[in-house]
C-alpha positions in Angstrom: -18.1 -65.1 203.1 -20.2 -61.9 202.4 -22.4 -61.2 205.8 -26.1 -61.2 205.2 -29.0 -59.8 207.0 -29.2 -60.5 211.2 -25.6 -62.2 210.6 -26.1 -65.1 208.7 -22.9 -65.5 206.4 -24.0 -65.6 203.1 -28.1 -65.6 203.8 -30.2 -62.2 203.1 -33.8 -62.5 204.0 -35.6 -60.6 201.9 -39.5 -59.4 202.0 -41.4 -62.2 199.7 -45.3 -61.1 200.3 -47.1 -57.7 201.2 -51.1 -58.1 202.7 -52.8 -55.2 203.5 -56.2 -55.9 205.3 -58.5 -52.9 206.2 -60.2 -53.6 209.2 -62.9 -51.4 211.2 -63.6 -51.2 214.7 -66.0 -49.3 217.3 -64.3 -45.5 217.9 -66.2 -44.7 221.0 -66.0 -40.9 221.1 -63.0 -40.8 224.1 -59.9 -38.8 223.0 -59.1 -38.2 219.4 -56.5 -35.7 218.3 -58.1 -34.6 215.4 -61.2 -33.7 217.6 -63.4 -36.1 215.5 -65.0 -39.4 216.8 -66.5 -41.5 213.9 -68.8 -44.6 214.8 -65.4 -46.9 213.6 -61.9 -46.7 213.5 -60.3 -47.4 210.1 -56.8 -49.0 210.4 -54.7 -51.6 208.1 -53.2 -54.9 209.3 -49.7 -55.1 207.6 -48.3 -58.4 207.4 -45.1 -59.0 205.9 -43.5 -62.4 205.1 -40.3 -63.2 204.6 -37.9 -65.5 203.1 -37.3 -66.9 205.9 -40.7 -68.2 206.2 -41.4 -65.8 209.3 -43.9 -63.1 209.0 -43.5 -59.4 210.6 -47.1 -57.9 212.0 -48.1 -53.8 212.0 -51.0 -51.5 211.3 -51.7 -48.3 209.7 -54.1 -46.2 208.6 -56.9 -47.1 207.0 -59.0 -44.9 205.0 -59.4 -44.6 201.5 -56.5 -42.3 201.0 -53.8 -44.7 203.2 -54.8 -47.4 201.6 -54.1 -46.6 198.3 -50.6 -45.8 199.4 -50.1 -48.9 201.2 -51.1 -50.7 198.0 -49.1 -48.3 196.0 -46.3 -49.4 197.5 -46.5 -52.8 198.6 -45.6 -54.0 195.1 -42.0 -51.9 194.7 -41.0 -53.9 198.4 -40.9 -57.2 197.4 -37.2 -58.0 197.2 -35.7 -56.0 199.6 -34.0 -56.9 202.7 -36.0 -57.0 205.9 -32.7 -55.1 207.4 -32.7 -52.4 204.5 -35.1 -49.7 206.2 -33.2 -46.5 204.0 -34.1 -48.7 201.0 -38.0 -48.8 201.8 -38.2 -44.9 202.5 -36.3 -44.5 198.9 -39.0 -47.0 197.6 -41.7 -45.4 199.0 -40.7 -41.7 197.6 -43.0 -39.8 196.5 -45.7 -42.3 195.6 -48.4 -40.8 198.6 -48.2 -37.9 197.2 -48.7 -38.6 193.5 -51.6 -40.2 194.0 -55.1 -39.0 193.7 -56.8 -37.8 196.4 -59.5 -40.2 197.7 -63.6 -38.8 196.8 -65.0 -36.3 199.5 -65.7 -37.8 203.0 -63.6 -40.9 202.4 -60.3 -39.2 203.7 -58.6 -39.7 206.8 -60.7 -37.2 208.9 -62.0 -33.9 207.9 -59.2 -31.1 207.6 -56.2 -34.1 207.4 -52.9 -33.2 206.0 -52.1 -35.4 203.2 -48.2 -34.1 203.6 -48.1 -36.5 206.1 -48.9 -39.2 204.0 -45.5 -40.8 203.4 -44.5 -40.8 206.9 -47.7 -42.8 207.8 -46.8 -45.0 205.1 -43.2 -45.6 205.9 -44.7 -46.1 209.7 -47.0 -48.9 208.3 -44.2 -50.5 206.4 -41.3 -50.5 209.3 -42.8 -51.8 212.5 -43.2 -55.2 210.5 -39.8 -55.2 209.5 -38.3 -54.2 212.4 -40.8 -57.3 213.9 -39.5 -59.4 211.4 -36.0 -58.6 212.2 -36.3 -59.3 216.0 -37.8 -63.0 215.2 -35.1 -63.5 212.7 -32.4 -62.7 215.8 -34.5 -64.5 217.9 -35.3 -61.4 220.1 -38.5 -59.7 222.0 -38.6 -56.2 219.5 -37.7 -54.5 222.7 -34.0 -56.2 223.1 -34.0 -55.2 219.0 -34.6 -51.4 220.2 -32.3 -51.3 222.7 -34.5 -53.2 225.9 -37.1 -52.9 227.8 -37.6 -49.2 229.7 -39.8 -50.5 232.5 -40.5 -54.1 233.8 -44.5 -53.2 233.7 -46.6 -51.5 231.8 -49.6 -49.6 233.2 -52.8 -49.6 232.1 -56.4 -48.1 232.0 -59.5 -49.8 231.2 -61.9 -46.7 229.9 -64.8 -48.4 230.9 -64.5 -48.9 234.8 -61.3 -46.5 234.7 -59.2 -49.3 237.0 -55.6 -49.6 236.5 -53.5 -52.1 236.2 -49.9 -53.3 235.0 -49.4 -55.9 232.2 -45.5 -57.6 233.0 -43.3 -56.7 230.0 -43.3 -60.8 229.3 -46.9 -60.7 228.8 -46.2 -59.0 225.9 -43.0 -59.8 224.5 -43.9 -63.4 224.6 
């Protein structure tokens, strides 16, 4: 019997739905690497469902420009195998950079390279399915990526610049 994704014999699971939700939050003017602190923070919540019935969670970018991308691409997924991470950077190609660049002062930030466009899109697209992939082994992502580093992870609040450490089961459920 032919071995299918995460070792089922005979079963592949396979991406069934794409949603891409742009989101905005407050960007308090801390530490940006571009240098430029806008009132909000665009991002994209990725969610990816599978056959399986499960559902893999990441974010992106979320401006103008990485959005159409994201929904450039979304479309050419469906159907592939949550395990299959060559096949999404062959489906995602060279759509970012064939598409048309987004109306002045909706990009990214000011002076933003749009060669990095794909590898902000395949970024978007492969932190959900390595999620999915670690639910459909029944694993914390960590165990998936070769285990956890450190038992705790520190912390900062910026507002009262306290520190504190979040146990690694906090987060991986």
């Amino acid at each position: 019997m032919a071995q299918g994704a995460m070792g089922d014999p005979g079963r592949r699971v396979r991406i069934v739905d794409i949603k891409v939700t742009p989101i905005a939050f407050r960007d308090p003017p801390l530490r940006n690497a571009a240098g430029v602190h806008e009132p909000y923070a665009l991002r994209s919540i990725i969610e990816i469902t599978a056959s399986n019935g499960q559902t893999g969670l990441g974010e992106g970018y979320g401006d103008a420009a990485s959005l159409m991308a994201l929904e450039a691409v979304a479309p050419r997924l469906i159907g592939l195998e949550i395990t299959d991470l060559n096949g999404l950077r062959n489906s995602i190609g060279e759509t970012p950079a064939g598409l048309p660049p987004p109306p002045p002062g909706q990009e990214l930030a000011p002076g933003s390279d749009p060669a990095r466009q794909g590898a902000r899109c395949l970024s978007a697209f492969e932190v959900p399915l390595l999620d999915l992939q670690a639910e459909t082994a029944g694993l914390p992502l960590h165990a998936l990526l070769g285990g956890a580093v450190r038992r705790e992870v520190p912390t900062r609040c910026s507002a009262r610049q306290t520190i504190s450490a979040v146990p690694i089961t906090a987060i991986s459920g």
